[in-house]
Each structure stands twice: as structure tokens, then as C-alpha cells.
C-alpha positions as CSV (number, residue, x, y, z in Angstrom):
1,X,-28.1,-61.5,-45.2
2,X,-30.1,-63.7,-42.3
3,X,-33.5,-63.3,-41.7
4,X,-34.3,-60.1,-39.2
5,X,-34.6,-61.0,-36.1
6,X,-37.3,-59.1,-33.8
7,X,-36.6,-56.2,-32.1
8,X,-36.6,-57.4,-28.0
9,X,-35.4,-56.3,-24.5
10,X,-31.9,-57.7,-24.6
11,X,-31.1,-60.4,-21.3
12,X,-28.2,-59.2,-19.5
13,X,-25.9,-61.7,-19.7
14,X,-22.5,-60.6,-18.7
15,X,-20.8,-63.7,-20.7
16,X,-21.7,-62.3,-24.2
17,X,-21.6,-59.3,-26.1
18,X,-24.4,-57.0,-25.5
19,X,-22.4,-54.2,-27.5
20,X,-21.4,-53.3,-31.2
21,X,-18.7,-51.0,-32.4
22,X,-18.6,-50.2,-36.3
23,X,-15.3,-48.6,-37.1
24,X,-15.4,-45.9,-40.7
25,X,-11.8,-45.0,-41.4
26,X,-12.1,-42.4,-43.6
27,X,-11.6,-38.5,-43.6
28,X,-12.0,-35.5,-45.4
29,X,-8.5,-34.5,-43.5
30,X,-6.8,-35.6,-41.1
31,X,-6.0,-33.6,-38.5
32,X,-2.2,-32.7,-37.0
33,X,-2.9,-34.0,-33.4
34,X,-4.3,-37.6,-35.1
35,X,-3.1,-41.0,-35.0
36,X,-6.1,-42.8,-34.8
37,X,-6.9,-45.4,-37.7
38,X,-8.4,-42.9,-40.3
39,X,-7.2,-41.9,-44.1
40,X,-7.8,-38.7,-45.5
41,X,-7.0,-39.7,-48.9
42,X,-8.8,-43.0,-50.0
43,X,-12.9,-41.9,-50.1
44,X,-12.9,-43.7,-53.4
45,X,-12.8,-47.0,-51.2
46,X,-15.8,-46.4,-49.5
47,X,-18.1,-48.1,-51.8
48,X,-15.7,-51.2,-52.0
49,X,-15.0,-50.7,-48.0
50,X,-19.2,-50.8,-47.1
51,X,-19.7,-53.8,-48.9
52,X,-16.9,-55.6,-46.9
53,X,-18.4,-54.1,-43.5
54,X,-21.6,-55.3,-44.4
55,X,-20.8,-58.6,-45.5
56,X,-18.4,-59.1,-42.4
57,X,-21.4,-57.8,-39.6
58,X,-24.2,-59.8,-41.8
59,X,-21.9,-63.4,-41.6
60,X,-20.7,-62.6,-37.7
61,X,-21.2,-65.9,-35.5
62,X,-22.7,-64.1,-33.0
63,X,-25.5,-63.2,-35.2
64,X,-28.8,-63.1,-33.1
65,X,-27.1,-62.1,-29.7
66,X,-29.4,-59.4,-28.0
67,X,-27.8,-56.3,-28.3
68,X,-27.9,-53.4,-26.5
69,X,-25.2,-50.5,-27.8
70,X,-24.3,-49.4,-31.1
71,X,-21.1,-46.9,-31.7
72,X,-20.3,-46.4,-34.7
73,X,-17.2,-44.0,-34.7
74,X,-14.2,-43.2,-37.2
75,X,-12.8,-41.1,-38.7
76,X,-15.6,-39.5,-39.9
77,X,-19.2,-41.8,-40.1
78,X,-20.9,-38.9,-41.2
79,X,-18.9,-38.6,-44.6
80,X,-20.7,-41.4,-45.5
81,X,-23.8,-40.9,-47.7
82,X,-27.2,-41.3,-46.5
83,X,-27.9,-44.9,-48.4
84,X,-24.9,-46.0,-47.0
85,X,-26.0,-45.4,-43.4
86,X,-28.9,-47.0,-43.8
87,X,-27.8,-50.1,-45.6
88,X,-25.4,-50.3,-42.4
89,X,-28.0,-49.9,-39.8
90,X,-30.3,-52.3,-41.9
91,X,-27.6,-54.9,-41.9
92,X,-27.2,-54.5,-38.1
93,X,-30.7,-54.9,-37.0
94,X,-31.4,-58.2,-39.4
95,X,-27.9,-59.3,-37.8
96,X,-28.4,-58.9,-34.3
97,X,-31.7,-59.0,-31.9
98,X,-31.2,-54.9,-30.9
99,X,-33.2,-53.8,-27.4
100,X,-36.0,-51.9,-28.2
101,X,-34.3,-49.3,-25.8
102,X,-30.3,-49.6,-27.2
103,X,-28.7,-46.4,-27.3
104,X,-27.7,-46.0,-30.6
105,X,-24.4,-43.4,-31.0
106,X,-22.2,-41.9,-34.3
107,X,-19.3,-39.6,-34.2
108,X,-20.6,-36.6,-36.3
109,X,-18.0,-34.4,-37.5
110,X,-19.3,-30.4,-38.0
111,X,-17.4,-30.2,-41.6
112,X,-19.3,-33.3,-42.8
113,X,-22.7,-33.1,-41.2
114,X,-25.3,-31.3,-42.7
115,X,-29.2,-31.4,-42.1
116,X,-29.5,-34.1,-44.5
117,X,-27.4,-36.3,-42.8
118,X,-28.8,-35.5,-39.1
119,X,-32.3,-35.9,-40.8
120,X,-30.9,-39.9,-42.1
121,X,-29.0,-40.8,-39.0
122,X,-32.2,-40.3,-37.3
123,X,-34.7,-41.9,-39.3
124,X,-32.1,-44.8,-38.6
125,X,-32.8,-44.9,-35.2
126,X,-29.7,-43.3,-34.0
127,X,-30.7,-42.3,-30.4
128,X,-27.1,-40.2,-29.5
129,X,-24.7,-37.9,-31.5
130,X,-20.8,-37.6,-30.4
131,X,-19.8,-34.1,-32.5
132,X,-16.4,-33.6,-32.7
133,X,-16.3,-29.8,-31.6
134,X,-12.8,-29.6,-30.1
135,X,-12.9,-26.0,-29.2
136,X,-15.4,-22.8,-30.1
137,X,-12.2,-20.7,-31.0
138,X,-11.2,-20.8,-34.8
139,X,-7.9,-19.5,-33.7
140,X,-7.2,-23.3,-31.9
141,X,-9.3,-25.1,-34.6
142,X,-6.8,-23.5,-37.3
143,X,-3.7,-25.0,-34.8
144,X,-5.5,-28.1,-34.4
145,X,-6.0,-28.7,-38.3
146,X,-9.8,-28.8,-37.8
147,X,-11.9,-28.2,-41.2
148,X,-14.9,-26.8,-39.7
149,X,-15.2,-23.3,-37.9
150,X,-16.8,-22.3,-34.5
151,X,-19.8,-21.1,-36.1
152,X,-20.1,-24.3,-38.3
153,X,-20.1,-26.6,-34.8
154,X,-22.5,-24.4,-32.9
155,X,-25.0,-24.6,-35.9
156,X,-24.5,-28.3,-36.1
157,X,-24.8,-29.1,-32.4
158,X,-27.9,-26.4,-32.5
159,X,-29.6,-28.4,-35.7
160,X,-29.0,-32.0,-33.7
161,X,-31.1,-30.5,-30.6
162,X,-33.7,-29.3,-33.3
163,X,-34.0,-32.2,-34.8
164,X,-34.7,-34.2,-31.8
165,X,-31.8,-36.9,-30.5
166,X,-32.7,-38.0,-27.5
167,X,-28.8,-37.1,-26.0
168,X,-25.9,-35.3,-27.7
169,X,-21.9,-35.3,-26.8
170,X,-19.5,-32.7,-27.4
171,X,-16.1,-33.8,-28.0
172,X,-13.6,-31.1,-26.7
173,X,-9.6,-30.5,-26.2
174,X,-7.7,-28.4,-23.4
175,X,-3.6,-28.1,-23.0
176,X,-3.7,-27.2,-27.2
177,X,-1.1,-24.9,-28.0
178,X,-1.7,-21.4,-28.0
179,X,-5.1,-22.2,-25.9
180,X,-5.8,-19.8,-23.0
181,X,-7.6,-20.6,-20.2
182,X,-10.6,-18.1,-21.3
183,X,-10.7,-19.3,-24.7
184,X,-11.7,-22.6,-22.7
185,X,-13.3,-21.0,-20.6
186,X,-15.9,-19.7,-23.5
187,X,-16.3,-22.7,-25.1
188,X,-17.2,-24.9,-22.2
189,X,-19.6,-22.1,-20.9
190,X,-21.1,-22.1,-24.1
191,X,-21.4,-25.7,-24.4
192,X,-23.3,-25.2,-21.4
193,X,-25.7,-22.5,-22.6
194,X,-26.7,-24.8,-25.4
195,X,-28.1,-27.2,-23.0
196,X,-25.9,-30.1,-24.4
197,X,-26.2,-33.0,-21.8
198,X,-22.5,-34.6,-22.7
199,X,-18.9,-33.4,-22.3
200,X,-16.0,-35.4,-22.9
201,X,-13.1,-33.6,-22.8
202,X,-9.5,-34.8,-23.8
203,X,-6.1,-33.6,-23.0
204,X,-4.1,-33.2,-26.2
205,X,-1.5,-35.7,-26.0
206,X,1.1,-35.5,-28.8
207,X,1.7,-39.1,-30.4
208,X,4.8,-39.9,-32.0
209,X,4.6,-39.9,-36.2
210,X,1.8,-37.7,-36.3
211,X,2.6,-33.9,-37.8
212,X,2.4,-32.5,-34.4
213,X,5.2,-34.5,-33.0
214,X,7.4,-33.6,-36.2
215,X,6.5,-29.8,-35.4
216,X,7.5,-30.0,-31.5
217,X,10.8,-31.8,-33.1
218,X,11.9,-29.0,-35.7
219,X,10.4,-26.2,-32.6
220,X,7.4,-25.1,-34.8
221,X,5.1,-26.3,-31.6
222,X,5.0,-25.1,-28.2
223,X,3.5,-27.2,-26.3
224,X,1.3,-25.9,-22.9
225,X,3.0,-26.7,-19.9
226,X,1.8,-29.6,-16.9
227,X,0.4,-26.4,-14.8
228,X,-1.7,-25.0,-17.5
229,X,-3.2,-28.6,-18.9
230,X,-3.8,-29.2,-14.6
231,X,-5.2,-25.7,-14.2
232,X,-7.8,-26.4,-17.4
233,X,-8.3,-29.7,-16.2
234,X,-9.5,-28.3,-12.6
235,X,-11.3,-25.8,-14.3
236,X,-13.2,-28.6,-16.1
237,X,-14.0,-30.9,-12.9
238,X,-15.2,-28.0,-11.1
239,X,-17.1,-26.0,-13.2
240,X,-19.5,-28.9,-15.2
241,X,-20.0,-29.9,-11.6
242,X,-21.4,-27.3,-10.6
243,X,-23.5,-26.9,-13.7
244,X,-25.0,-30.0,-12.6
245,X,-22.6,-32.5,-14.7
246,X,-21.8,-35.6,-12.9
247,X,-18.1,-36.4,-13.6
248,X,-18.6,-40.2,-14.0
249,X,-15.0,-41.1,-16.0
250,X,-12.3,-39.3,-15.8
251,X,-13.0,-37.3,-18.9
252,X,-16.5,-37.4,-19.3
253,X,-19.5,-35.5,-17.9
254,X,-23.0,-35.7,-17.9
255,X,-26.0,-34.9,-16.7
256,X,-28.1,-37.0,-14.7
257,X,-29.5,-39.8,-17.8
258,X,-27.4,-39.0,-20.2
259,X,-23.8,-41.2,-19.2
260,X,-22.8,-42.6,-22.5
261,X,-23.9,-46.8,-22.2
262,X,-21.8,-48.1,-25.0
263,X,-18.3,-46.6,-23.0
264,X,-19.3,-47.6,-20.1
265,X,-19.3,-51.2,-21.4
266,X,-15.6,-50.8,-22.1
267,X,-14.8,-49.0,-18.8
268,X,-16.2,-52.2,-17.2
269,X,-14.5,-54.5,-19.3
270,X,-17.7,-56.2,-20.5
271,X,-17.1,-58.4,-23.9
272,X,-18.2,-55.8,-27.3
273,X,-18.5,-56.6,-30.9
274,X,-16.1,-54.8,-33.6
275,X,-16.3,-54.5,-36.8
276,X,-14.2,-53.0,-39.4
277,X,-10.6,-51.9,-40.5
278,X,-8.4,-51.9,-37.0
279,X,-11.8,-52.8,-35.0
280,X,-11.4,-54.1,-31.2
281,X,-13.4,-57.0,-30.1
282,X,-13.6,-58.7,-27.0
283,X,-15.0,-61.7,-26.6
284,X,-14.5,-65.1,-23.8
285,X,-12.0,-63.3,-22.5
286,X,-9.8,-63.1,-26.1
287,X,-8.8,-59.6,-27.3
288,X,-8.5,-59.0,-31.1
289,X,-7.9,-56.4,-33.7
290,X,-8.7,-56.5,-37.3
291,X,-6.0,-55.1,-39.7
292,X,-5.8,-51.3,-40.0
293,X,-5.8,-50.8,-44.0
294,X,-9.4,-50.4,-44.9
295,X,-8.2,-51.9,-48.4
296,X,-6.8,-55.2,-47.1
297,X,-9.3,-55.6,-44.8
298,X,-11.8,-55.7,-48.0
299,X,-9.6,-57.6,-49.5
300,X,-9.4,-60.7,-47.2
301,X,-13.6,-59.9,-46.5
302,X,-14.4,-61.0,-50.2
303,X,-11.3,-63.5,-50.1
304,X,-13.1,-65.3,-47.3
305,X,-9.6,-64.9,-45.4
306,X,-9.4,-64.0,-41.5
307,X,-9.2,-60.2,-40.8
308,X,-7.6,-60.8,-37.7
309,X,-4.5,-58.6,-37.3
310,X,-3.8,-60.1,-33.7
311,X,-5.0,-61.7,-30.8
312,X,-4.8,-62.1,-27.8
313,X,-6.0,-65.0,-24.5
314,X,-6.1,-62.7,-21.5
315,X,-5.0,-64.8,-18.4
316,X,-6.6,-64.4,-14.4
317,X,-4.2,-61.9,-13.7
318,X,-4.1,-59.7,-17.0
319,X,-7.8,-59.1,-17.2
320,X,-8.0,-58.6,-13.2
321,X,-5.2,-55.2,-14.2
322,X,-7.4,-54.4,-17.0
323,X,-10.4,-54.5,-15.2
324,X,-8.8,-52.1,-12.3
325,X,-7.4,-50.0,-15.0
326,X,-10.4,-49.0,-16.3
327,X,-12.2,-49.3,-13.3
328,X,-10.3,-46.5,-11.6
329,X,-11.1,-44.1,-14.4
330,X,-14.7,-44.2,-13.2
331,X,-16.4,-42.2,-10.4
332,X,-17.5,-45.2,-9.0
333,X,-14.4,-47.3,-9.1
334,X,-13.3,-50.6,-8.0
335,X,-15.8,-52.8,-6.6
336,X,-14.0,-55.5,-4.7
337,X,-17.2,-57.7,-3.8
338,X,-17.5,-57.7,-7.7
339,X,-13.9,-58.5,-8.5
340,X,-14.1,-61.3,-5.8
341,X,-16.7,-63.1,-7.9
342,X,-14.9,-63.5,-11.5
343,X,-11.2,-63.4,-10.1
344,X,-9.1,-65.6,-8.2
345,X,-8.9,-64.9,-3.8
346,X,-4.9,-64.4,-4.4
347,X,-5.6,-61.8,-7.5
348,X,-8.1,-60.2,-5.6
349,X,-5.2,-59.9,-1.9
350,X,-2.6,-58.8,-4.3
351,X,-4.5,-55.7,-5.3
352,X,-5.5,-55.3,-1.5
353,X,-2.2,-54.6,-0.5
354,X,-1.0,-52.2,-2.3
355,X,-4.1,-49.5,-1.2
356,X,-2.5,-48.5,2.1
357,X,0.3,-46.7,0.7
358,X,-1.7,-45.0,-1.8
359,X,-4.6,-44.5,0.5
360,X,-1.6,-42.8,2.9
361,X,-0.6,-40.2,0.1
362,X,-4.2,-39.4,-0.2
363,X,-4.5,-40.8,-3.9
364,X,-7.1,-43.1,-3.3
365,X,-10.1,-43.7,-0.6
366,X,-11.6,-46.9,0.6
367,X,-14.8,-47.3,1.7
368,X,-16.9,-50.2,1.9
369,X,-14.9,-52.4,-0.2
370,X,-14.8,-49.9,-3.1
371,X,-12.1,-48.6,-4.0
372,X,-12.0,-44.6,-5.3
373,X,-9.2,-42.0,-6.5
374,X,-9.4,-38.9,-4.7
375,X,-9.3,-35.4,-6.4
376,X,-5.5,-35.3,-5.9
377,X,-5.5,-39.1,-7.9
378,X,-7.9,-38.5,-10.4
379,X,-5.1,-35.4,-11.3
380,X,-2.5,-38.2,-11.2
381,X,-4.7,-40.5,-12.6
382,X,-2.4,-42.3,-15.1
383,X,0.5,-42.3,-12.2
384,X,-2.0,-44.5,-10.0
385,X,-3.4,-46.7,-12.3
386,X,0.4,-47.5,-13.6
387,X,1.7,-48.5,-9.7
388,X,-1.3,-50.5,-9.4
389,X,-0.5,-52.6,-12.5
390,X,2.5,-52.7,-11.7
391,X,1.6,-54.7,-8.4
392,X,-0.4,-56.6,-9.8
393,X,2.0,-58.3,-12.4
């Protein structure tokens, strides 16, 4: 491991990496909706699995880049056990020059999370809890697959206040089958009452080869129709907002200081950091992803081999749509002035001319070079974003 380097104010420097992801594919279960890169059945790999992680963040080339956001997400981080976590965190501090003021986030899961591990991840120096709450009705936790029960989230997001993060995010779901608007309703409100500053909040989309999809196949799952998912989704917009939530992405609240840093680095398409099985990175303008299978990817670690899966040079034109892509998504949009200075004039007209048309169908406004989706686009949101792309190449 390389000496640690001080703790220090991180120089913005939109060139580099200024952000870390850490990727922990394991599960107790996996859930039915899930087709993210987890397994439910392999925690005998963890040991083996750390060890590779650590090895991989300690020998990164960037090693001494001032850093500025931690995420470290899953699966489930919070299965790990507490010597574990702090090994990791150890290894990322000596590794990288983290700001004294880097907001510092873990996906908690309420099944896995206990006081011991809150008590860890924040003599750690974790700074912001994401727990995976998904709804406060056991009724849709049962349909979702969910191991813990409303009762076990409230008293997890209730001990994360208590023991004193400085910001906390609830993870929730709407358009579930079976969900009623008023089971929604009570969760949100809820959410609310407990004072946590963070909402994101995901429409259940049903991925193909995950257990859902086979259900809605052999008619065991009914899915909610477009209305009801819109009608929740309005219900959402409106009702955080006027709890004081500032809708800043499209599905993520919060309050006024409490926006979650390390996503907004993606949603800007700023360069990150990723380590671990199936981890993103994005650096000089070259998109990567490690292999999936937390076993391989230990395997070539301690082989010295490449854990690059694929890769990927964005050109002009490419990184201009992904830039607009995820742009759009936030409240503040697409800055043209900005986009003028790291693209191309031509890029730049291309996009131009195809906000008339949408501006006409009242989907998007543009104001002072900015451009925004309305409320009518940020229901259509994906429908936008896809005819602007598709302009654009």
C-alpha cells in the first residue's frame, strides 16, 4: 500500500477524476425486480473478493488524485463486516488525497444493517447513507422480494438519524404491482415525517431474465398500467415539492444542501473512478467496465491480468449526446455556453436545431441558452432525451 497521502481541499480540475465508486456484489437475496450485478449466493468470496478490491484501489495509477466523492454501492455494502469496511476506507484514504469536506456515501440495506454497522460506517467517516427502503408496506416488500419489513426500515432510517450522518437517502419504488396509490401515499408521507432530507424514487422497470419478467411471461404478474405509474409519478413531483424538496434529477429530491455530490458527477458527465466486479470508470474521455463475476475479477487481480471487460474511446459527437442525455434529466439542464466550450460549433448547431419542434409541443423551454424539459417532458422524459440523440447522431 503507498504511503497516505494528507487529507486536503481537492483542486477542481474538470480533466481528472475527482470521484470514486467502489462496487460490493454480493447479497443476502436477490430480489425479483433485480438485474444489477449482485450474487446472492457466493458470501464465501468475500474474504477472497476484499483482498482483490483492495489490492486493485491500493495499485490504481491515479493514486494521489484529490478526491472529492466516495460511493460505495452494491448489492449490499453493508453485509460486509465491520473490519472489512474499514480496511476498505483505509485503503482509499492512503490511496487517494480525499477533501477534508468529500461526501462520503454507502448503500445500506435495512436486512443487513444493524447498529454495529451504522456505528463502523461512521467512525469511517462515511458522511451519507443511501437505505434501500423501497416501500413502508410489507404487502409490496413481500411482491418485491425484499428481506426486511417496514418496521425493520423505519427503525434503521430512525437509528442512522440517531447516530448522526450528516445526510440520509431513501431509496423507494412506485408502479410495483399490487401498489395503490395510498400505500404510496403513506410511505412517502412518512418518509417525510422522519425528517429524511433525500428521496430518490424509481419506477419499477421489468428487465428481461430477471424472475419478474419470467412471472409477467407465465401471467403470474400484473403489471400497473402507464396511468397509474404517471399518476404516482405526479403525486411524487408535487407533493416533495411542496414539502420543501427540490426536484433536482428526474428522480431525486432533496432538500436545500442535501443533493447527492457523487451523482451529480455522473449526471454532468465529469470523469469517476471504479473499482470492482462490473465497475464503470470514466476517464480522458474512455469508458470502461471491469468484468461482472466477482470470482474472475479476483482472479485476474492476483494474476496481475487486466480486469477490463470493455472499453470504449467516446468521439466529439458521442460524448456531446451523452452529455445532453444526462443533462436533461437535471432541473437545471443543458447549458449551451458550457457545451460550447468542450464541443465542436457544428455539435453544438446540430443540437440547436432540433429545440423548436420540441419547444412547439411544449416538451422543452429555452431560456438564456439553457435548455430545460417542461413538466409535460420531464413525464416523457425518456421520449425526449431519445429524439434528441437521435439528432444528434
Amino acid at each position: 500500500m503507498p504511503p497516505e497521502h494528507p487529507t486536503v481541499s481537492a483542486e477542481a480540475d474538470p480533466s481528472r477524476p475527482s470521484a470514486v465508486y467502489v462496487h460490493i456484489p454480493f447479497c443476502a437475496r436477490r430480489c425479483l425486480y433485480c438485474d444489477f450485478n449482485t450474487y446472492d449466493d457466493r458470501a464465501h468470496e468475500i474474504p477472497r473478493y476484499m483482498e482483490a478490491l483492495v489490492h486493485q484501489i491500493s495499485t490504481c495509477p491515479h493514486a494521489g488524485t484529490p478526491v472529492t466523492t466516495i460511493y460505495v454501492g452494491g448489492g449490499t455494502p453493508s453485509l460486509l463486516p465491520p473490519r472489512q469496511l474499514q480496511r476498505l476506507f483505509d485503503t482509499i484514504r492512503c490511496t487517494f488525497r480525499v477533501d477534508a469536506q468529500a461526501e462520503i456515501s454507502v448503500e445500506v440495506n435495512p436486512a443487513s444493517a444493524d447498529c454495529e454497522c451504522f456505528a463502523t460506517l461512521r467512525s469511517c467517516g462515511v458522511t451519507r447513507l443511501s437505505v434501500g427502503v423501497q416501500s413502508l408496506d410489507d404487502a409490496v416488500l413481500r411482491t418485491l422480494g425484499r428481506l426486511h419489513s417496514a418496521s425493520d426500515a423505519r427503525t434503521a432510517l430512525r437509528l442512522v438519524q440517531a447516530i448522526g450522518f450528516s445526510s440520509v437517502s431513501a431509496d423507494i419504488m412506485f408502479g410495483i404491482p399490487g401498489q395503490t396509490m395510498d400505500s404510496l401515499q403513506a410511505t412517502v408521507s412518512t418518509l417525510v415525517t422522519l425528517g429524511i432530507p433525500h428521496i430518490s424514487a424509481y419506477a419499477l422497470s421489468i428487465e428481461d431474465d430477471t424472475p419478474f419478467a419470467r412471472m409477467l411471461r407465465d401471467g403470474r404478474l400484473t403489471p400497473v398500467t402507464e396511468e397509474t405509474a404517471a399518476e404516482m409519478y405526479a403525486f411524487l413531483v408535487d407533493y416533495l415539492s411542496f414539502q420543501g424538496y427540490e426536484h433536482y434529477e428526474v428522480s431525486n429530491f432533496a432538500r436545500p444542501g442535501h443533493r447527492c455530490r457523487h451523482n451529480l458527477v455522473y449526471w454532468r458527465n465529469k470523469p469517476y473512478l471504479g473499482f470492482g466486479a462490473g465497475a464503470a470508470s470514466y476517464v480522458a474521455g474512455v469508458r470502461s467496465v471491469a468484468v461482472g463475476d466477482p470470482r474472475v475479477f479476483a482472479e485476474r487481480i492476483f494474476a496481475g491480468e487486466s480486469v477490463v471487460a470493455s472499453s470504449e474511446s467516446l468521439s466529439p459527437a458521442q460524448s456531446l449526446a451523452e452529455t445532453v442525455m444526462l443533462s436533461l434529466r437535471m432541473a437545471e439542464g443543458v447549458d449551451l455556453r458550457a457545451l460550447s466550450l468542450r464541443y465542436a460549433a457544428e455539435l453544438v448547431a446540430r443540437l440547436e436545431e432540433c429545440i423548436p419542434a420540441l419547444e412547439k409541443r411544449g416538451l422543452v423551454r429555452f431560456e438564456d441558452r439553457r435548455i430545460r424539459l417542461t413538466r409535460q417532458g420531464l413525464f416523457l422524459a425518456d421520449s425526449v432525451i431519445a429524439e434528441i440523440m437521435a439528432a444528434l447522431y
